[in-house]
LOVO-582032 format. One record per residue (C-alpha): x, y, z; residue in one letter. Coordinates in steps of 0.05 Angstrom, whole numbers, padded with zeros to 5 digits, always signed. Layout:
% LOVO-582032
XYZA ...
END
This chain:
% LOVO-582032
+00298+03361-01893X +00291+03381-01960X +00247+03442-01985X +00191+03435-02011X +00167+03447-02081X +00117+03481-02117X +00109+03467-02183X +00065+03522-02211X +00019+03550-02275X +00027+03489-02319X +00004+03491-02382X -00020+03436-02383X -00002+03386-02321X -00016+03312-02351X -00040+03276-02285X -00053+03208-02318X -00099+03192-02253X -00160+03150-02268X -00204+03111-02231X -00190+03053-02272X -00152+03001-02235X -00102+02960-02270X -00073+02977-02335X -00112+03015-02377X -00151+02991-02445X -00192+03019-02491X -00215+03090-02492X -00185+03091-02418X -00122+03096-02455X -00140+03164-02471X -00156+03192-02412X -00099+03235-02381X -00132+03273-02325X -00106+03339-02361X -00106+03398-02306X -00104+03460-02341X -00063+03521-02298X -00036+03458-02262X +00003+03460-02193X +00039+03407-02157X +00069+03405-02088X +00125+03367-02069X +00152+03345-02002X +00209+03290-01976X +00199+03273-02057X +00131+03252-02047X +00063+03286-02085X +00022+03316-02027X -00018+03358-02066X -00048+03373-02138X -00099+03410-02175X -00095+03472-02201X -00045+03533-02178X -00116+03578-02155X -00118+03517-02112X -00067+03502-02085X -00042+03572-02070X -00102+03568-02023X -00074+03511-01972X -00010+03522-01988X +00010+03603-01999X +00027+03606-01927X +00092+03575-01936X +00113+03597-01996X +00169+03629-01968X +00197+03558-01948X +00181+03529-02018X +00227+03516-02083X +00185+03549-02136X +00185+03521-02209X +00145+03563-02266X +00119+03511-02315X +00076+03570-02358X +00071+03550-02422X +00101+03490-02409X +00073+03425-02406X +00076+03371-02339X +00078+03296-02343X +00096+03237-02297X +00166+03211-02313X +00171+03167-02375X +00179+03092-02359X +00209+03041-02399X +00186+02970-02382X +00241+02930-02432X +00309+02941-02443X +00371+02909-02454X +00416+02960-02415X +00464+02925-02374X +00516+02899-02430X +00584+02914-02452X +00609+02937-02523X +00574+02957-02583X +00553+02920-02656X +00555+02977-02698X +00592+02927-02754X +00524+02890-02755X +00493+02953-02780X +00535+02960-02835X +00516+02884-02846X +00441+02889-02839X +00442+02940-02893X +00480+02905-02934X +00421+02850-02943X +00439+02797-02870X +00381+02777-02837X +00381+02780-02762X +00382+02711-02761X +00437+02704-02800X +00483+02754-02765X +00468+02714-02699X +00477+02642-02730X +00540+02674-02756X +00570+02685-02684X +00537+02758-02685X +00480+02782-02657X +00464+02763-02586X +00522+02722-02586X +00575+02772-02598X +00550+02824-02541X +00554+02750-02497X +00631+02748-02513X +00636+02823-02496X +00599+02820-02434X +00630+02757-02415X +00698+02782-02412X +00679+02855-02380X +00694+02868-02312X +00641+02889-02273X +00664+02956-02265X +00673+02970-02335X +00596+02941-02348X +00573+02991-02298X +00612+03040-02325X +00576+03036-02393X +00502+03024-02368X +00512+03087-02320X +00530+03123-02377X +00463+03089-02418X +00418+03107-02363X +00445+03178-02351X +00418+03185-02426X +00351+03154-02408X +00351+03215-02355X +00361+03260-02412X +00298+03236-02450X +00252+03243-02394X +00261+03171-02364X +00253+03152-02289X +00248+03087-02282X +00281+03022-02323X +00268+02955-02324X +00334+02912-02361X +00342+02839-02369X +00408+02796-02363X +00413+02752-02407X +00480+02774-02443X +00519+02708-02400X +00483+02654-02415X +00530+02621-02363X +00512+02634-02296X +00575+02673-02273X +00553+02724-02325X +00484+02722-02315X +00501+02740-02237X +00545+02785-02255X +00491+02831-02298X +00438+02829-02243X +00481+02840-02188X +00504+02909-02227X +00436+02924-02229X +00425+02918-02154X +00489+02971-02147X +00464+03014-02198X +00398+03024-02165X +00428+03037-02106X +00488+03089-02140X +00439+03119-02207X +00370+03171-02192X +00332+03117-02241X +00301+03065-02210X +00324+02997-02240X +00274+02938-02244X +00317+02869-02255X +00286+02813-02299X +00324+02753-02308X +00332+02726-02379X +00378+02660-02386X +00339+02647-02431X +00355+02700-02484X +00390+02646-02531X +00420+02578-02530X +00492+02583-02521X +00537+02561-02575X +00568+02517-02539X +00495+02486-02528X +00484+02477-02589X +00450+02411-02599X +00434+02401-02537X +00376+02455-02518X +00336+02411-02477X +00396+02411-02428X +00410+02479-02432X +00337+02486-02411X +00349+02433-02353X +00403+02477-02322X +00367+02537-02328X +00306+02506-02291X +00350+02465-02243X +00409+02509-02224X +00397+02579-02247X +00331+02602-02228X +00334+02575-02157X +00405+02611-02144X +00374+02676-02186X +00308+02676-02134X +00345+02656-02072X +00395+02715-02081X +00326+02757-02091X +00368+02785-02162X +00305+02788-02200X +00236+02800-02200X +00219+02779-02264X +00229+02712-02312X +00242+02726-02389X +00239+02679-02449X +00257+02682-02525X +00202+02641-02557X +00225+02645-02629X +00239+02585-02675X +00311+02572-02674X +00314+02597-02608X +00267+02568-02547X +00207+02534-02570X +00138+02548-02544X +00137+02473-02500X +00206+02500-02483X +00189+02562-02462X +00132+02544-02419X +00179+02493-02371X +00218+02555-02357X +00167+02604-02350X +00129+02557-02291X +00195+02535-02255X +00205+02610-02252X +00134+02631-02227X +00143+02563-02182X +00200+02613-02150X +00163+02673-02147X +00189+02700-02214X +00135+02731-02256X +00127+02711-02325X +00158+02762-02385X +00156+02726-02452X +00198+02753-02514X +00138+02736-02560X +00126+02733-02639X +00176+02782-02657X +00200+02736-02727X +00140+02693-02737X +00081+02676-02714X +00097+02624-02662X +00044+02618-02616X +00076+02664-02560X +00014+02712-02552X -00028+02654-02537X +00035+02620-02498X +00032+02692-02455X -00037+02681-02443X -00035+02617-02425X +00020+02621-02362X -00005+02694-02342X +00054+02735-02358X +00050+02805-02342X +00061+02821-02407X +00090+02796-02473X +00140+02833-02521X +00148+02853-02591X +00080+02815-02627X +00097+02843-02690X +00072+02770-02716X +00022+02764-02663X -00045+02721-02696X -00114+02752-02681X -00125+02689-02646X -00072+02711-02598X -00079+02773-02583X -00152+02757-02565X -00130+02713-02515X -00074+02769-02482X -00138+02810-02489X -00185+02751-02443X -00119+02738-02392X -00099+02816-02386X -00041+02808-02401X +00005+02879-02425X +00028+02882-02494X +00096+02914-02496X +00109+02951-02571X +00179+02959-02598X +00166+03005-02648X +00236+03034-02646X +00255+02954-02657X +00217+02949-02716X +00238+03012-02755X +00313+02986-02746X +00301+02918-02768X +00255+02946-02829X +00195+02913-02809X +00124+02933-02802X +00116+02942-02729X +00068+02908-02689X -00015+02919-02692X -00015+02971-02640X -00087+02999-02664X -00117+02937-02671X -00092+02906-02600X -00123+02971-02567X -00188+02966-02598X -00190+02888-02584X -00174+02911-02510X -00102+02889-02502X -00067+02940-02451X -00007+02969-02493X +00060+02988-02470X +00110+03013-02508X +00193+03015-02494X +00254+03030-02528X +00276+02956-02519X +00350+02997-02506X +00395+02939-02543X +00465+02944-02577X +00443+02893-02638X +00369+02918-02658X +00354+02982-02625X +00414+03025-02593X +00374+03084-02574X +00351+03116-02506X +00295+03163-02532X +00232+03156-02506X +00203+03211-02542X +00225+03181-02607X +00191+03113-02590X +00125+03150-02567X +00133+03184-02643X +00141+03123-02669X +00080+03090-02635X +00041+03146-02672X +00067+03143-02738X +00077+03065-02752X +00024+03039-02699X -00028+03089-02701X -00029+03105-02623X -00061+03180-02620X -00021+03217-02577X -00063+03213-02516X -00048+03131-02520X +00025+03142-02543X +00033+03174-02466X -00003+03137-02434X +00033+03072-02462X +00102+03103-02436X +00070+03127-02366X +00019+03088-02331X +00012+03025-02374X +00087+03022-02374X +00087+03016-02300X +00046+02968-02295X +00083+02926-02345X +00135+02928-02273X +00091+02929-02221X +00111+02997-02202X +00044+03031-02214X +00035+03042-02141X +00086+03080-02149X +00097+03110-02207X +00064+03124-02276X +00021+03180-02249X +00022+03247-02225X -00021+03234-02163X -00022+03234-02078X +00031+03199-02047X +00070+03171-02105X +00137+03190-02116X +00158+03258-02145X +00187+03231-02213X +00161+03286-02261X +00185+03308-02330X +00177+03395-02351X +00167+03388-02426X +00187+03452-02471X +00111+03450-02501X +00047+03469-02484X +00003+03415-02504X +00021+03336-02503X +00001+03330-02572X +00063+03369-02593X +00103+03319-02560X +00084+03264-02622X +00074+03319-02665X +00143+03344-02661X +00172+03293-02694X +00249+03263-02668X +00260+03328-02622X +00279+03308-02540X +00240+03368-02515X +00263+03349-02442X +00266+03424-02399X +00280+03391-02332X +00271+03322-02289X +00253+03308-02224X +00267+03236-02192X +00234+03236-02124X +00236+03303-02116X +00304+03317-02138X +00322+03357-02198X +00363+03307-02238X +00367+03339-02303X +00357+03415-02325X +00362+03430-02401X +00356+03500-02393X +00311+03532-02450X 
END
């Protein structure tokens, strides 16, 4: 057995409990259950107790001889950041297409040019599988840094099925070998292959047919992702894919009006995805209708700032009632970074999120954007221990404090996993 801890005199101990059920909308979005003089205690890496240290040095000062003791004064507390859309399991880097993309190349152009998705496919393609864990161990080690617990990543840098296996099967080793916990999505359908080109109907056909039978049998995945864009799958195209996968007991993730307004909000709504990405083109019309089916918009801010384009209407999808998650959308082509903290700055200062949202967005919402808010998300009774000591004293410095990883220390079930000294 493992001692206990007892995490003590936090500044401020960001709890993120509600009573709301479901992800949170609205003014809910604000509410993080902030315990002032806040105290946590820890056992087996589950939360057995919180409130504040007065209290819990009542039921618990008996054994503080047995107990691990952490001083959080003047420090804040938060659950463990969760990102609910990356692209982390890949191998090689674009950094060429950087140079490009500044030069005036659209990010169309760089991927009908053989760049772009394309190019990490070649990469990925002809990586072993050691060497592609090798990297993403590295990527998520970096994601520990930044206060981050838990991961979902997509395949979808194959686009032939040996590939496509290849990526999800290291992400059923690396959950097993890495403290994060790593939540696999499949996405086939990232981009028609080149040597599909043509023939997209029957790329679709095999991805329906073959793939997503194989993928669910082998229990690789537990989610179903889509590119709707024009140029890449269409929205009639996109739907056939989404409802073979949900026909396998894939839930529905949908890449969604990242380029132009192509009706993927209301697509989204329409099969019941959990939640649909990007919308920086998302119509009124459709985010109504992700507002009416629930379903979890999932803001790239980081995305948009490194493609130079206004990012998505975070303000107005929270006041129209859309749940809002955000991510780093971790990707070598359109947004290489790890930072959580930067993306939750970001969500401030080019969506409008206050602060209070911008956490929320990267805790509990972002968990539910998974399905791991039962376990995860929150700082509450009998979830898992994954909790973040922030070198603040107030979670508005966290978005205030702009492009600064103020990380002290991370626990992941109970374990310290990362300690950044002062």
């Amino acid at each position: 057995m493992t001692k206990p801890i007892w995490i003590i005199h936090g500044n401020q101990l960001a709890t993120l409990a509600s009573n709301h059920k479901g992800p949170r909308t609205g003014k809910v979005m604000s509410e993080l259950g902030i315990i002032e003089d806040g105290s946590l205690w820890i056992e087996e890496g589950i939360i057995q107790a919180i409130g504040t240290t007065q209290e819990l040095a009542k039921n618990f000062g008996g054994r503080i001889e047995e107990a691990e003791i952490v001083d959080a004064s003047n420090h804040l507390v938060t659950p463990g950041l969760i990102d609910p859309h990356t692209h982390v399991v890949y191998a090689g880097s674009r950094e060429k297409e950087f140079e490009m993309r500044l030069e005036g190349a659209t990010y169309m152009e760089i991927m009908n040019a053989g760049g772009g998705i394309h190019a990490t496919t070649r990469m990925t393609r002809e990586a072993t599988e050691v060497e592609i864990m090798e990297q993403t161990s590295r990527r998520l080690d970096s994601f520990l840094q930044h206060g981050v617990t838990t991961v979902e990543g997509k395949s979808g840098y194959g686009m032939n099925l040996e590939t496509e296996l290849k990526q999800l099967r290291v992400m059923k080793k690396l959950k097993k070998q890495h403290p994060i916990d790593l939540i696999p999505t499949f996405m086939g359908a990232h981009a028609v292959p080149s040597e599909f080109k043509g023939k997209e109907d029957e790329y679709v056909d095999i991805l329906i047919q073959e793939w997503i039978p194989i993928v669910a049998k082998e229990k690789l995945a537990v989610f179903n992702d889509v590119f709707c864009e024009k140029g890449v799958f269409t929205p009639e195209q996109s739907e056939r894919i989404l409802e073979a996968g949900k026909k396998y007991g894939l839930i529905p993730k949908i890449h969604a009006d990242e380029i132009i307004s192509y009706g993927g909000a209301e697509l989204a709504a329409r099969v019941g995805a959990i939640s649909a990405e990007h919308l920086l083109k998302a119509t009124d019309e459709g985010i109504g209708k992700m507002a009416e089916a629930g379903v979890i918009a999932c803001l790239l801010p980081a995305t948009a700032l490194y493609l130079r384009e206004l990012a998505a209407k975070g303000r107005k999808m929270i006041d129209a009632g859309v749940p809002v998650a955000i991510s780093t959308d971790c990707n070598p082509g359109s947004s290489p970074t790890t930072s959580m903290p930067l993306v939750m700055n970001l969500a401030c200062i080019t969506m409008r999120l206050t602060p209070a949202e911008a956490l929320t967005a990267a805790t509990y919402n972002a968990a539910c954007a998974i399905k791991q808010e039962h376990l995860v998300g929150s700082l509450e009774v009998g979830k898992q221990a994954d909790i973040v000591l922030w070198n603040v004293k107030d979670y508005r410095e966290l978005q205030y404090l702009f492009g600064v990883n103020h990380v002290k220390a991370v626990w992941k079930k109970g374990i310290q996993v990362v300690d950044r000294g002062e």
